[in-house]
N, C-alpha and C positions, 0 to 999 in steps of 0.2 A: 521685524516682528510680523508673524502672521495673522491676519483677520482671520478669527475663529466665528460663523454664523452659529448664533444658541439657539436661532428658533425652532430648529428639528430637535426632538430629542428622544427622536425614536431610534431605537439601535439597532446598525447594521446588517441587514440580513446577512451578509455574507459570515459576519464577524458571529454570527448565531451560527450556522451551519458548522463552520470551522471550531468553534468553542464543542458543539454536537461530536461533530467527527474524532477530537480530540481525547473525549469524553468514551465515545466508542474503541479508540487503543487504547485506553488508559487501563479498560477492564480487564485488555487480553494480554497487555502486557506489564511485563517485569516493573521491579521499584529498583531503581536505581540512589543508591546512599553514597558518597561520596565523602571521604575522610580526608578535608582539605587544610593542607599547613603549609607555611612558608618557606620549610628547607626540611632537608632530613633530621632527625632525631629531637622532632617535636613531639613526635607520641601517638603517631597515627596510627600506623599500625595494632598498638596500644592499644589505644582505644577503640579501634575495628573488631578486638579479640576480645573485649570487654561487653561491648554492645551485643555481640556475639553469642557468649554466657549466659545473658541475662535473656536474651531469646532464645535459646536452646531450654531454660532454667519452666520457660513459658509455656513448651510445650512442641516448638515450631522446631523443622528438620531442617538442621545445620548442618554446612557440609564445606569443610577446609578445600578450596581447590589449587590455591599455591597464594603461603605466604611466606615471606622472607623476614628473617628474625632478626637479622644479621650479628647471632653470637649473644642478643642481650637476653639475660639469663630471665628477665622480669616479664619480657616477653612471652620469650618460651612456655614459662610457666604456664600462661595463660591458653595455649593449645590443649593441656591435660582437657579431656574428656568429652573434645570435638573431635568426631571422623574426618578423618582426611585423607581429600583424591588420592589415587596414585599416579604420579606424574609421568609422562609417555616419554618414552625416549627415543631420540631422531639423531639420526649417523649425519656426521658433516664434517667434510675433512677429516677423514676419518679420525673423528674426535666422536662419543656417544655423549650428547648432552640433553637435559633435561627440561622440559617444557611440560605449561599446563595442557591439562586434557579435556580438551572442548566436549568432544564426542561424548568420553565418558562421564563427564559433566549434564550432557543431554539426556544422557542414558538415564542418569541417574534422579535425575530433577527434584533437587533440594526444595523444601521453604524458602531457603536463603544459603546462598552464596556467596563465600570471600573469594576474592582476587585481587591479589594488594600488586601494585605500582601499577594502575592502568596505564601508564604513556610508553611503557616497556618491548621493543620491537622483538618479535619473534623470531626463533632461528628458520634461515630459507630452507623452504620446506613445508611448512607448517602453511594451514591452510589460509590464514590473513598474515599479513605482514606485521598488522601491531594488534598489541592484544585487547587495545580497546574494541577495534572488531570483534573479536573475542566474546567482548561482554554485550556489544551490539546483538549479537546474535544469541545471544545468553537471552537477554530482553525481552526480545521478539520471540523466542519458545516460552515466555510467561514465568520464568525464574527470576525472583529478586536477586542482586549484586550489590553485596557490601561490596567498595574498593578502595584506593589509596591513591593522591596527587600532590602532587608539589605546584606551588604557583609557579615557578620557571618554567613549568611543562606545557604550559597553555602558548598556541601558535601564535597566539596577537601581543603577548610579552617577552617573545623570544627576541626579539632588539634591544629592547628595555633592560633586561636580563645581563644581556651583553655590554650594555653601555658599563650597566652597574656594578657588576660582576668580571667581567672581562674572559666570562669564557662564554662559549655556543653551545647551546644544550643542543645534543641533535636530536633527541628522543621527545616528541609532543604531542599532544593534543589537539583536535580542533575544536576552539569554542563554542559550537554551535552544541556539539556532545556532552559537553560541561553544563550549558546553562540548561538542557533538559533533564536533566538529576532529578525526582523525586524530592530529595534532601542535600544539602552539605552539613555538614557539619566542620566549623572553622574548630582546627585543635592550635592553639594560640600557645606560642609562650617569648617570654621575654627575651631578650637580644645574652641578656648576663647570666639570663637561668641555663640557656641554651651551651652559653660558652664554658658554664660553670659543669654542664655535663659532659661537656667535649673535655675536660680537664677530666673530672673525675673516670673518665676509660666508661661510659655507657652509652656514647655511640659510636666511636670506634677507637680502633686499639690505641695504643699512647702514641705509638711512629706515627700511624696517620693522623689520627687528634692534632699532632702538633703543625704537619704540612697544613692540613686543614684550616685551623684557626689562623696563619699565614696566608691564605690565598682566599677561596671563598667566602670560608666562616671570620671573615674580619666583621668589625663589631658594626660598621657602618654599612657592610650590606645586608647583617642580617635583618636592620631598622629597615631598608630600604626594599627588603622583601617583605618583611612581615608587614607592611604599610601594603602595596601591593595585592598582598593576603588579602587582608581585610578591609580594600576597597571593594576587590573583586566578590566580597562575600556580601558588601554590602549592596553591591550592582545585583544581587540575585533576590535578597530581602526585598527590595525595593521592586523588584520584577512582580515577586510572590505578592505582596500590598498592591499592585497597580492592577494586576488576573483578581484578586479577591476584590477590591471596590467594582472592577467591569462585571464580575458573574452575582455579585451581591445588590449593583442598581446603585450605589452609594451615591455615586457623584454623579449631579447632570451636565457635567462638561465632557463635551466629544470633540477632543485634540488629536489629530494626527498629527504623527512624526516627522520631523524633516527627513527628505530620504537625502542622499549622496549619489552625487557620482563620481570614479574617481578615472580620469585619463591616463594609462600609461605609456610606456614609451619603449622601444626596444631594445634599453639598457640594463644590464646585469643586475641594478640594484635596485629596482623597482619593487622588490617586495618589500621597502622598509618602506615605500609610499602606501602599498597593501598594508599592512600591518598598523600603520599608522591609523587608517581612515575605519583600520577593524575595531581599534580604540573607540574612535570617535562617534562610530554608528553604535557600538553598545550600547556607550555612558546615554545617547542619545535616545536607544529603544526605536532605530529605524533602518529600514531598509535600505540597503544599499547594493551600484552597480558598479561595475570595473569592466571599462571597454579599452579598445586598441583602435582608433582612428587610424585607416588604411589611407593615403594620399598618392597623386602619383609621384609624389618626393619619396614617398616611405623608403626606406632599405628594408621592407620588411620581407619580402621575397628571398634575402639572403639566410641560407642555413641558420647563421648561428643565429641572428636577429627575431627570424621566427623561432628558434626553438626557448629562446628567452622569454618572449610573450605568451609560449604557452604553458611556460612555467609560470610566469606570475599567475595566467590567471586558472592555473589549475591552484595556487596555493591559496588564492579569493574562491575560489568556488570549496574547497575546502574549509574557510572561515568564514560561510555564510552569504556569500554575496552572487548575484547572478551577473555571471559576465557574459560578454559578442564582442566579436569583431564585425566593425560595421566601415563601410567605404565612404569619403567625402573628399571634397576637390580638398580641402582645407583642416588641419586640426580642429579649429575655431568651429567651422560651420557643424560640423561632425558632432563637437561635443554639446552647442547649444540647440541642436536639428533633437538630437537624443534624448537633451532635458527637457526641451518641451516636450515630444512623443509622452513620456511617463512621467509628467509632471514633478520633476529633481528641481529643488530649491538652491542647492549650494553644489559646489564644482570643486573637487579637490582635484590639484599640480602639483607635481615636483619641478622645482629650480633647482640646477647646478653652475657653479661657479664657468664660465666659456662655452656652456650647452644653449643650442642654438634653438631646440623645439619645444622648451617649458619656460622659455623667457619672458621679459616685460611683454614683448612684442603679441604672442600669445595672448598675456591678460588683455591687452590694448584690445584686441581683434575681438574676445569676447564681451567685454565690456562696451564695445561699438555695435556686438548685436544684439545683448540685450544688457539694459544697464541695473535688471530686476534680480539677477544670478549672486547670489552672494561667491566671491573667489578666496580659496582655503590652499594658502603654499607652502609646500614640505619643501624643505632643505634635505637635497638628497646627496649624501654626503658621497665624495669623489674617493673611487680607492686608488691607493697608490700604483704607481707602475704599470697605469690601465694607458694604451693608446688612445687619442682622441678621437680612433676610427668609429666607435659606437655614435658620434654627433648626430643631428643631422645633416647631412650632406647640403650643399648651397647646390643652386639650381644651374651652378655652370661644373658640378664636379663629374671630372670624365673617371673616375677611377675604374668605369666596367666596361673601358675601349676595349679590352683583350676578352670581354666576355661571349662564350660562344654563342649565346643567345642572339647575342647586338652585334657577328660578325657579317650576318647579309647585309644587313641595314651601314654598316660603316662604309661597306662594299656597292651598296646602292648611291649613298651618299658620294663617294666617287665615282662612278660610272654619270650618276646627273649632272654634277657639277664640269665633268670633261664633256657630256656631252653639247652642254650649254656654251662650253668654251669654245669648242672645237666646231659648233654651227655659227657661232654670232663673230670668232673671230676677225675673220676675212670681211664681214660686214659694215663694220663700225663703220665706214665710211656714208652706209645709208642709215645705219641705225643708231640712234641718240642713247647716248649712255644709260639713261633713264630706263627706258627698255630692259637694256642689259639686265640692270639690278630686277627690274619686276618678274625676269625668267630664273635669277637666282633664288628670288622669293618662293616663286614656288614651286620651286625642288624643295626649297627648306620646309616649305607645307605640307608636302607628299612624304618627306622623312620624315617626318614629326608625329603623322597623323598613323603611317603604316606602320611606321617601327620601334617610336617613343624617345625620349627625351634626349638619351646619351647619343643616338647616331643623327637629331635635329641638329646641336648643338654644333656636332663635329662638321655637318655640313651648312651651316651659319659660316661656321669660321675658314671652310676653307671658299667658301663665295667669297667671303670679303679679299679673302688670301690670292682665290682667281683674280675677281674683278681689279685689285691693284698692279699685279704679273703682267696682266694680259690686256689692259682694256682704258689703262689710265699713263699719260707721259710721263718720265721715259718709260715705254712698256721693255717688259721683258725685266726689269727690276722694283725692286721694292722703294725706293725712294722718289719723292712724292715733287713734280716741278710746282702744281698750285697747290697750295695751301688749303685750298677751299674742298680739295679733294680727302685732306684729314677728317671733316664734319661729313661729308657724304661716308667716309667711310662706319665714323663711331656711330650716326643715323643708321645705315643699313646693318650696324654689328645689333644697336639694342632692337630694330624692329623686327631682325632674325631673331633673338631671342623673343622677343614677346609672342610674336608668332609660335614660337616652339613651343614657350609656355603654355599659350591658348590651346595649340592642336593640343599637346599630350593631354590638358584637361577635360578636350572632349573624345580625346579617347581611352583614356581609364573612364568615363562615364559612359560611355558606350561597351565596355571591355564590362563592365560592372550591371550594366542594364542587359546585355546578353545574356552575363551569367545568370540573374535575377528570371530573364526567359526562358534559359533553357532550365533551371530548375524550379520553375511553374509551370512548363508542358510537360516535363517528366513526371512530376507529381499528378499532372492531369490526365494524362498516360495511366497512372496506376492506377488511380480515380476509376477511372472510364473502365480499365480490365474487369478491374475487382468486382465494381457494380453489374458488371454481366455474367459474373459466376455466379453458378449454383452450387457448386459442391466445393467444400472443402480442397480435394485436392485441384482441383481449379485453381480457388487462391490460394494454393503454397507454391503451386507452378508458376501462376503469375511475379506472386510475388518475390520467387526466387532468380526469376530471367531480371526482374528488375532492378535486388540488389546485385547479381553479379556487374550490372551493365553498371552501376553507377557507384556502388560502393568496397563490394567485397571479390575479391578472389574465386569465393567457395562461401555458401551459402546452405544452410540445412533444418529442417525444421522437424521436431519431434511432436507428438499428440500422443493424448493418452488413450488408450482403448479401452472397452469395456470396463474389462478387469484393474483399470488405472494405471498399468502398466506404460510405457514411455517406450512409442515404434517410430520408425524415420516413414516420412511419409513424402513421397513420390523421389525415392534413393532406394535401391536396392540393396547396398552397405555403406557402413560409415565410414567416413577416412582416417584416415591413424591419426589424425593428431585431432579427434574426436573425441571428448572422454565425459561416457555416460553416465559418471557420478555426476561430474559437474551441474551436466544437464537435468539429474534428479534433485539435485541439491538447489536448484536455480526453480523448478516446477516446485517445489515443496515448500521456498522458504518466497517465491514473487520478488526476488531480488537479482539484480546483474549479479555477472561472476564472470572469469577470466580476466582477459588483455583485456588493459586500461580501466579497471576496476581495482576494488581495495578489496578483493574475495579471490584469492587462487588466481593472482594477474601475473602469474610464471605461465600458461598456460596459451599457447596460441593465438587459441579461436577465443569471438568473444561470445557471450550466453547472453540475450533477454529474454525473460518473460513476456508470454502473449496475454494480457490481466484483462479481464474487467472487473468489474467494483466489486463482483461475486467471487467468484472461481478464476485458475489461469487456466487458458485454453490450449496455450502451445507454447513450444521452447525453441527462440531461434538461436542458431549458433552460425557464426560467421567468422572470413579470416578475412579482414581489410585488405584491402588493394596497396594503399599504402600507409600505413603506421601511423606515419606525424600526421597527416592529414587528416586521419581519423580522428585525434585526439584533440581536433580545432572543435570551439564548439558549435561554430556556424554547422561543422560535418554532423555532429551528433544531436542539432538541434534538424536536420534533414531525416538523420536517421532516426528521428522520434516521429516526425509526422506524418513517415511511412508506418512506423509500427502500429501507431494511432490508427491507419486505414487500416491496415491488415488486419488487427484485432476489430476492428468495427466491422470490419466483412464476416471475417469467423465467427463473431455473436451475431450476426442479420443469419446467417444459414443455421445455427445456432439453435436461436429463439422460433428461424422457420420450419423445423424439424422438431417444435416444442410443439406450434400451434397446430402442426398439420396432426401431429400426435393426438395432440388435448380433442382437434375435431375429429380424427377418426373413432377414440373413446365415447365422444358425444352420440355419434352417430350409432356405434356398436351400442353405448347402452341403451339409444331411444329405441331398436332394433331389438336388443334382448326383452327389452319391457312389452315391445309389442307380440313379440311372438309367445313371451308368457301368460301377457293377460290373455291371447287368444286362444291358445291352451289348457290356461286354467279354466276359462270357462267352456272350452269343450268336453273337459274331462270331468267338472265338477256334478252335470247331471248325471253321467252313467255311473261314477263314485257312489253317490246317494243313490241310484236305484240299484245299485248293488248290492251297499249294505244292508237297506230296507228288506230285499230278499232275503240276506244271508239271514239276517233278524228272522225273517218270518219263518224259515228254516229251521234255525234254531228252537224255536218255540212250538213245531208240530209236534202234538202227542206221540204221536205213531213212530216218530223219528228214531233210527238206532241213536247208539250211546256216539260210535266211530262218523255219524254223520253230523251231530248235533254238535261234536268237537272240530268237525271238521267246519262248519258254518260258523263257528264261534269264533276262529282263527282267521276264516274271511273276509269275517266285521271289522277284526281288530288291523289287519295289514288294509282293509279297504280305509280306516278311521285315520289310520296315520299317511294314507295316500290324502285325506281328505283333510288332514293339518297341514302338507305340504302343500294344496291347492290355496289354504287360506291365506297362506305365508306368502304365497310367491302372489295372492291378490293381493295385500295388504301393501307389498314391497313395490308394483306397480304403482298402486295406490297414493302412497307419501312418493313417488320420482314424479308423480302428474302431479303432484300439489292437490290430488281429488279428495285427501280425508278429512275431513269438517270433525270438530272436537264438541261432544255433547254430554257437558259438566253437569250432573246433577248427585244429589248424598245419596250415597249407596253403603252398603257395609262390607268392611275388609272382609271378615270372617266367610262372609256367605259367600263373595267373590272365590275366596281361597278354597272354602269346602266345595262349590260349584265345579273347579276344575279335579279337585281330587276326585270324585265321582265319575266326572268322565276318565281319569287315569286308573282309575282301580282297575278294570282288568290289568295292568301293566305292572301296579306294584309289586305283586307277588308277594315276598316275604319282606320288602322294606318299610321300615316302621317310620311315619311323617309325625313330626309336632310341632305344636301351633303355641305361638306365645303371642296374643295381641292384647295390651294393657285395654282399659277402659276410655284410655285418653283418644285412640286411632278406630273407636269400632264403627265409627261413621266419618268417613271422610268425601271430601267433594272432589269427585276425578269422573271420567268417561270409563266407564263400566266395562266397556266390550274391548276399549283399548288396554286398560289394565288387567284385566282377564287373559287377552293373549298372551302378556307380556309375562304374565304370572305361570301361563302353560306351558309357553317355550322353553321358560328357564325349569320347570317339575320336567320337562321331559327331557330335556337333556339330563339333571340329574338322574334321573332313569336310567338314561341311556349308558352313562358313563359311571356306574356305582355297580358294585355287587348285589346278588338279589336279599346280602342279611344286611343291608347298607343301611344307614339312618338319615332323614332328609329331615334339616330342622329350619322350620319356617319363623320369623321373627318380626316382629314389627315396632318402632321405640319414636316417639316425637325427641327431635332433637331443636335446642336453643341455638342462637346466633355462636355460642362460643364453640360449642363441641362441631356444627358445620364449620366452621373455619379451621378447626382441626383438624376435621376429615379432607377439608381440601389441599393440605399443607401436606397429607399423606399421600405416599407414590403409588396408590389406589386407588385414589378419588380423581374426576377433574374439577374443575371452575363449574359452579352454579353461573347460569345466566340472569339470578334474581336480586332484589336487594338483600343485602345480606341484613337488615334489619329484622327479614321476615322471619317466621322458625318453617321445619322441613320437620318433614316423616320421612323414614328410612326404612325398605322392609328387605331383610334380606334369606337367601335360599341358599344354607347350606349343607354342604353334603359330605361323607366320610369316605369319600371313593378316592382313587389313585389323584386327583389333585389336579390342576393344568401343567402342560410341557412347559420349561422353564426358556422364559423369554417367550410367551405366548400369550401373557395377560391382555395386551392391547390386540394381539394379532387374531385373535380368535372372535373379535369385534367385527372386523372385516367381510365383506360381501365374498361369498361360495369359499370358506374357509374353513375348513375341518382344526379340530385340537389334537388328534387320533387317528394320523390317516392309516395305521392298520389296525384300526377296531373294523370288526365284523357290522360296526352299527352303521346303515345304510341313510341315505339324505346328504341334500345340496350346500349344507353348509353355511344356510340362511337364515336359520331360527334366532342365534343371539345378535347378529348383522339387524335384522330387525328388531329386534328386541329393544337395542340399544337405540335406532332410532326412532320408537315410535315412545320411551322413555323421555327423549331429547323433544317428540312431539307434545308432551306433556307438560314441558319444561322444567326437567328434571337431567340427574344424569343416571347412567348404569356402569357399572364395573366390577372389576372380578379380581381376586388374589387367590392363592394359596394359604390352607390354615394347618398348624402344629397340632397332631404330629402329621396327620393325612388329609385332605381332601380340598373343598375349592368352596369358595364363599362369591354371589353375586349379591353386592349389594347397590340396589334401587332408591334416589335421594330424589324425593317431591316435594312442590311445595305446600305448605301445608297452611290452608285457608281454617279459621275457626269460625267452631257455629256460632252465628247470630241469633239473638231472642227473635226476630222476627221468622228465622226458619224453625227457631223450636216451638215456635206455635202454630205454626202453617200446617192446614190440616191435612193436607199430601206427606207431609215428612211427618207425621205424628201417627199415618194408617201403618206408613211403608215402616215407620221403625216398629212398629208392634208388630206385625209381620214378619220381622226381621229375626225378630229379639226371640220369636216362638223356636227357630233353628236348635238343634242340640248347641251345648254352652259346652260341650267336649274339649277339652284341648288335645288329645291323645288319640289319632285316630291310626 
C-alpha cells in the first residue's frame, strides 16, 4: 500500500498546464463518437445511421463517407436522405476496389462524419494502412467522426479474444485511440437476442448464420464478449467521473497511479506479456514502461532476436507505453537501476516452463536488490514445435564458434595459447607449474577483454587442454599419474571462466560507455555548429553533414519561402525517391510521414517536421543508413534530440530576424516622426502667412473677379496643406506620449457646426444633417481633440462622395445593453471601460461609393489610402489618427459599409453625466448660455 501525503492540496502545476493544453485541441479538433458493441450484428451501425437522422433532422451537415450495410434491409433504410461520399477507387492486382475517400472527405468538410468499422486495414496504396488513420487525420482537420468497433478489435484484448474465441483477429485498434473518443456509446444486446437474429437471416444469410452460430457466435463467447464489452465501457465511464471530480475541485485526495514496468525478452511471444501489463496499466489508470535489458549474455545482437524486440516494443509503443532499450551487466540490476531512475512500484516477468531468463532465479536477484518492488508474473505460454534455441544461452554456450565476428579472436586464442606452449615448454625444468597456469591466465584475460565471451571461453579450455598435453606427467597425453593434478585442473577451468566472466563484463561496460561518449560528443558537435550559425542555410548544412555522418544515407530539408511555397534549401534537386506531396502533407498537417511511420510508410525516405509550439519551420526528409536500426528506439530517441537542436537553431535565427526587424521599424518610425515633426513645423509658418496673404488678396476692392478666384483657391489648397501639417503634428504628438487630455463640458453641436464653417468652402453642393438628441448637447471630452477627430472624418467624406452627396451627422446615448451589442458586431471593437458605464455614439455617414471590400480595418492603418486611383491627394493619415486619438479618448472608432451605398464611421465614447454640482457652477452656466445662443438649425 502507498503512503499518500494530504497536507499539499494544491494542484499540480503541471497537471494544470496539461488539462490547459488539452483544453486548447479540444477547440480545434474533431469529436470523435464511437459506436461500441461486442460482436457484429448488435446494431451498431444502426444506431450510427439513427444518431445520424436525428442530427441531419437538427440542422448539422451530414455526410455518408462509407458505411457497410451488409445486405440488412432495416439498415439501409436508414441511409434514405443522407449524402453520401463517392468512394475512390484503387487498382491492385489488377483487381479495381473500393475505399473511402479521405481527400474528398477533407474537401468536403461535413459537420459530422460516418465511418463505420474503424479497425478495417486499407488496400496498399491508400495513403494510411488502417483507416483508423483515416479518421485520425479526419480529427486533426476539426471534422467530427461518427464510427463503428467491435470489442475484439482493441490490441490489448486480441489474446483474450483468442483464448476465448479461438480465432486471431488481425484487424485492431490501439487503445490509446479508443480511450480518447469524445463519446462511446455501448450498443448492448443479449447473447439470445443476438442468436435469435443470426437465426432469423438479419445478420447474415442462413449458410453463414448457421457456420457462424458453430464457431464464433456460440452462446458462451458471445457472454464472454459482451462482458468484455461492458467492462471496457465501464473502464471509460469511470475515466470520464475521475477528469470531472479533478477539473471540478471535488475531491481533496491527490493519488498518483502505480506505474509498471514490464521487462521483455527476446522470445517470439512476448507480446502476450505486452498485452497483458496493457490490461493491467488501464484498469489501473497508470503509466507504464516496456524495456529490453541489453547484457553481455544477451543473444540480442542476433538477427532474428533483435528483430523480435523490436516488434514487441513497437506493438507497447502502439498501446500506450514508453519503451528503451537500455544496457546492464545483469537483467536484475537493469531492471531495478530503471525503476528507481522513474520511480516504477511494480515490475511485470514473464515465466516459462525450462526458460532460463524470467526464472525464480531473476525474482531472487531482484528481490535481493530491493525488497520494496512489488513482482507481477505472466505465464508466458510455450508454442509448440518452437526450438529451445530462443533461451537464454548459459555462459559456457559456444554456439557462435563458427561466427565470423568471433573468427580473429578463436584465431588469437590459438596463436596465445601455442605461444605460451611453445616458450615455457623446454623450461619446466626452471619454471614451477604455478607459473605455467598464471601465463595461461592471462592470455585468457587478453581474449576475454579484446574479443568477448565466446573466444575467452574457447581459450580457457584449451589452457587447461595445453597445460595437461604438455606440462603435467605423463606429458604428451591426457591421462593424469597424480590425482592432485584433477583439482589443479577443475581450479584453473572455473578461475578461467570467472576471469572471462569479469573481463566480458568490463567490456560491454566499456563497449556501452564509449558508445554513451561517442553519442554525447557527437551531439556536442552539433551543439557547438549550430550555435555559431547565423543563417539558416548554415544550420541545414550543418545539420545535414551531421545526419549523413550518423544516421542517414541522404539527408534533405525543405522551407517555405515567402509565398509558403516548400523549396530544398542548400540541394540543387531532389532525388527521385523524394516526393513533395509527402513533404507538403507533413508541413501542413506537423506530423511524421513515410518509412517507419503509420502515414505513407511504403515510401523510402522518412519526413519530420521542424515544429515549434507556433508554426513548423522545415520539413526534413531522410533515407536511414540502415533500416532495423533506425526503428530501435534508442536511434529515434537520438534522432529527436537532434531535431530538437535543429529546430531550436532555426527559431534563435528566426526570432533574431524578428527583433532585428521590430528594431529597425523602431528606429525607422522614431526617424519618420522626427523628420515630420521637423517639417511640419518648418512649413507650418510660411503655410499660415500664405494664406493670411491670399486672404488679404482676396478681400482687395480693386481686385479683378480672375484674381480674387484665383487667391480664393490658394487659401483653400494652402488650408488643406495646413490640415495635413496638424495631422502629421498631432501623430508625432500621441508616438512621443506629448498630448495631455484637457476634459472640460463643451457642446457637441457647436463642436460640429465649428468644423462645418471651416469646410464650407469645400462642400459645394453636398447637403450635411445634424441630429443631436437633447440628451448629448453638452458632453465632457477635450474639445480640440474631438474637433479633429470630427474634421478628418467630414473631410474625408468630402473627399470620397459626389458633390450632390449627403453627409448625415448623428449622435444617440447608448445603455450597457445596446454597447454590448455594438461590440458583438463585426464593426465594433472591445471598449476598454466598465461596461456598467453608458457611451455616446456619434456617427458620420455618407452616400458615396462606400469602402473597398475587405478594407474596413485596413484603412485604419498608418499612410493608407481606401482609393489609391482617386485623384484626391494626401498621406493616408487622417483616419490612422483619427482612430487613435479616439482610442486617446477611451473610446473606439470604426467603419462599415451601409445599404444600398455609402460608408458609416462610427465613434463610441464614454459618456460621463452632468452632475448638480456642474449644473450650478457658474463657468458652465455662462458657457451654456453662450452656447445655447448658436442657430438650433439641424439642416444646414
Amino acid at each position: 500500500m502507498t503512503n499518500i501525503d494530504m497536507s499539499d492540496q494544491r494542484p499540480n502545476p503541471e497537471d494544470l498546464l496539461q488539462q490547459i493544453k488539452q483544453q486548447e485541441d479540444t477547440l480545434s479538433r474533431g469529436k470523435l463518437k464511437i459506436f461500441f458493441g461486442s460482436s457484429a450484428g448488435v446494431g451498431k451501425t444502426y444506431d450510427m445511421l439513427s444518431a445520424a437522422q436525428r442530427d441531419q433532422a437538427h440542422g448539422l451537415d451530414v455526410l455518408v463517407g462509407i458505411v457497410e450495410t451488409h445486405g440488412r434491409s432495416e439498415t439501409a433504410a436508414l441511409l434514405e436522405g443522407l449524402p453520401i461520399l463517392p468512394l475512390r477507387q484503387i487498382e491492385y492486382r489488377a483487381q479495381t476496389l473500393l475505399e473511402f475517400d479521405i481527400d474528398g472527405a477533407l474537401a468536403r468538410s461535413p459537420d459530422i462524419l460516418l465511418v463505420d468499422e474503424l479497425a478495417h486495414s486499407n488496400v496498399p496504396g491508400s495513403r494510411h494502412p488502417k483507416r483508423w488513420h483515416d479518421v485520425n487525420e479526419l480529427l486533426k482537420a476539426g471534422i467530427s467522426v461518427y464510427t463503428t468497433v467491435n470489442v475484439q478489435h482493441l490490441e490489448s484484448l486480441n489474446d483474450v479474444v483468442n483464448q476465448i474465441t479461438g480465432v486471431v483477429v488481425q484487424e485492431t485498434i490501439p487503445d490509446w485511440f479508443f480511450d480518447q473518443a469524445n463519446e462511446v456509446v455501448l450498443v448492448d444486446l443479449p447473447a439470445d437476442e443476438l442468436l435469435a437474429r443470426l437465426h432469423e437471416g438479419k445478420v447474415y444469410i442462413p449458410s453463414q448464420a448457421k457456420h457462424a452460430i458453430k464457431n464464433f457466435f456460440r452462446k458462451g463467447n458471445l457472454i464472454a464478449l459482451r462482458e468484455l464489452a461492458l467492462r471496457r465501457t465501464a473502464d471509460l465511464v469511470d475515466a470520464d467521473m475521475r477528469d470531472y471530480r479533478n477539473q471540478s475541485r471535488i475531491s481533496s485526495i491527490w493519488n498518483t497511479a502505480d506505474q509498471l514496468l514490464v521487462g521483455i525478452s527476446t522470445r517470439e511471444h512476448s507480446e502476450r506479456l505486452i498485452r497483458h501489463a496493457a490490461r493491467l496499466a488501464s484498469s489501473l489508470h497508470s503509466q507504464w514502461y516496456v524495456i529490453y535489458v541489453e547484457t553481455p549474455r544477451s543473444p540480442y545482437k542476433r538477427a532474428k532476436n533483435k528483430q523480435n524486440v523490436l516488434n514487441a516494443l513497437r506493438l507497447a509503443d502502439e498501446l500506450g507505453a514508453k519503451t528503451e532499450i537500455i544496457s546492464a551487466i545483469t537483467v536484475a540490476e537493469g531492471l531495478v537501476s530503471y525503476a528507481h531512475q522513474f520511480n516504477i512500484g511494480r515490475i511485470i516477468i514473464g515465466q516459462n516452463q525450462g526458460a532460463s531468463y524470467f526464472n525464480g532465479s531473476l525474482v531472487k536477484q531482484i528481490s535481493e536488490q530491493d525488497l520494496n518492488l512489488d513482482l507481477i508474473l505472466v505465464n508466458q505460454t510455450k508454442k509448440k514445435n518452437k526450438l529451445t534455441a530462443e533461451r537464454q544461452p548459459p555462459f559456457w554456450n559456444l554456439s557462435d564458434l563458427s561466427s565470423t565476428d568471433n573468427r580473429t579472436g578463436y584465431l588469437m586464442a590459438m596463436l596465445g595459447c601455442t605461444l605460451v606452449t611453445v616458450s615455457l615448454v623446454a623450461l619446466t625444468r626452471w619454471f614451477d607449474l604455478a607459473n605455467v597456469v598464471m601465463l595461461y591466465l592471462l592470455v585468457i584475460v587478453f581474449i576475454s577483454v579484446r574479443f568477448g565471451r565466446a573466444p575467452g571461453i574457447f581459450a580457457a579450455l584449451l589452457s587447461v587442454l595445453s597445460f595437461d598435453l604438455f606440462f603435467v606427467e605423463p606429458k604428451l597425453s591426457f591421462s593424469v599419474s597424480d590425482v592432485q593434478y584433477l583439482v589443479t585442473f577443475a581450479v584453473m577451468l572455473i578461475v578461467s571462466l570467472i576471469i572471462n566472466n569479469l573481463a566480458v563484463g568490463l567490456r560491454f561496460q566499456a563497449q556501452n560507455a564509449r558508445k554513451r561518449e561517442q553519442q554525447a560528443i557527437s551531439m556536442s558537435h552539433l551543439a557547438q555548429n549550430l550555435s555559431a550559425a547565423r543563417k539558416n542555410d548554415e544550420i541545414i548544412s550543418q545539420s545535414i553533414v551531421w545526419l549523413n555522418k550518423h544516421i542517414a544515407s541522404k539527408a534533405l530539408m525543405v522551407m517555405p519561402n515567402a509565398d509558403g511555397k516548400l523549396l530544398l534549401v542548400c540541394e540543387p534537386n531532389a532525388p527521385t525517391d523524394f516526393n513533395w506531396t509527402v513533404a507538403q502533407w507533413v508541413f501542413d498537417h506537423n506530423e511524421s510521414a513515410g518509412l517507419a511511420t503509420n502515414t505513407l510508410p511504403a515510401n523510402t525516405m522518412h519526413y519530420r517536421a521542424l515544429a515549434t509550439s507556433s508554426r513548423v519551420l522545415a520539413v526534413l526528409a531522410l533515407k536511414p543508413t540502415d533500416n532495423d536500426n533506425f526503428n530501435q528506439p534508442e536511434q529515434q530517441r537520438t534522432l529527436d534530440v537532434a531535431l530538437a537542436q535543429i529546430t531550436l537553431a532555426l527559431e534563435r535565427v528566426h526570432y533574431a530576424k524578428v527583433a532585428q526587424n521590430a528594431l529597425i521599424r523602431v528606429e525607422s518610425e522614431r526617424l519618420r516622426g522626427s523628420l515630420l515633426s521637423a517639417l511640419s513645423h518648418d512649413i507650418r509658418t510660411p503655410i499660415t502667412v500664405l494664406s493670411g496673404l491670399a486672404t488679404s488678396l482676396a478681400t482687395q476692392p480693386l481686385a479683378l473677379d480672375e484674381q480674387k478666384q484665383l487667391a480664393i483657391d490658394i487659401e483653400q489648397q494652402a488650408r488643406v496643406i495646413q490640415r495635413l501639417v496638424i495631422n502629421i503634428l498631432d501623430y508625432v504628438a500621441l508616438q512621443s506620449g506629448g498630448m495631455k487630455l484637457n476634459k472640460q463640458w463643451v457642446s457637441l453641436e457647436e463642436i460640429i457646426g465649428s468644423n462645418i464653417r471651416q469646410l464650407d468652402p469645400y462642400l459645394q453642393n453636398r447637403q450635411i444633417t445634424i441630429d443631436i438628441p437633447h440628451a448629448v448637447d453638452f458632453i465632457y471630452t477635450d474639445e480640440l481633440i474631438l474637433s479633429r477627430i470630427l474634421n478628418n472624418l467630414l473631410t474625408n467624406a468630402i473627399n470620397y462622395t459626389p458633390d450632390s452627396a449627403t453627409i448625415e451627422i448623428q449622435a444617440t446615448l447608448d445603455q450597457p445593453s445596446h454597447i454590448q451589442r455594438n461590440q458583438n458586431s463585426q464593426h465594433h471593437q472591445s471598449l476598454p471601460h466598465n461596461q456598467n458605464l453608458s457611451h455616446y455614439q456619434i456617427t458620420v455617414t455618407d452616400s458615396g461609393q462606400g469602402l473597398p471590400i475587405g478594407m474596413e480595418e485596413k484603412i485604419f492603418e498608418r499612410f493608407t489610402r481606401g482609393d489609391t486611383e482617386s485623384s484626391t491627394t494626401g498621406l493616408g493619415l487622417g483616419l490612422a489618427l483619427s482612430r487613435d486619438l479616439v482610442k486617446h479618448l477611451g473610446g473606439t472608432l470604426s467603419a462599415h459599409n451601409i445599404q444600398p451605398h455609402g460608408a458609416q464611421f462610427v465613434i463610441v465614447l464614454p459618456w460621463e453625466p452632468l452632475s448638480e454640482k456642474d449644473m450650478f457652477d457658474d463657468k458652465f452656466v455662462l458657457g451654456a448660455s453662450e452656447m445655447t445662443a448658436h442657430s438650433k438649425n439641424k439642416a444646414l
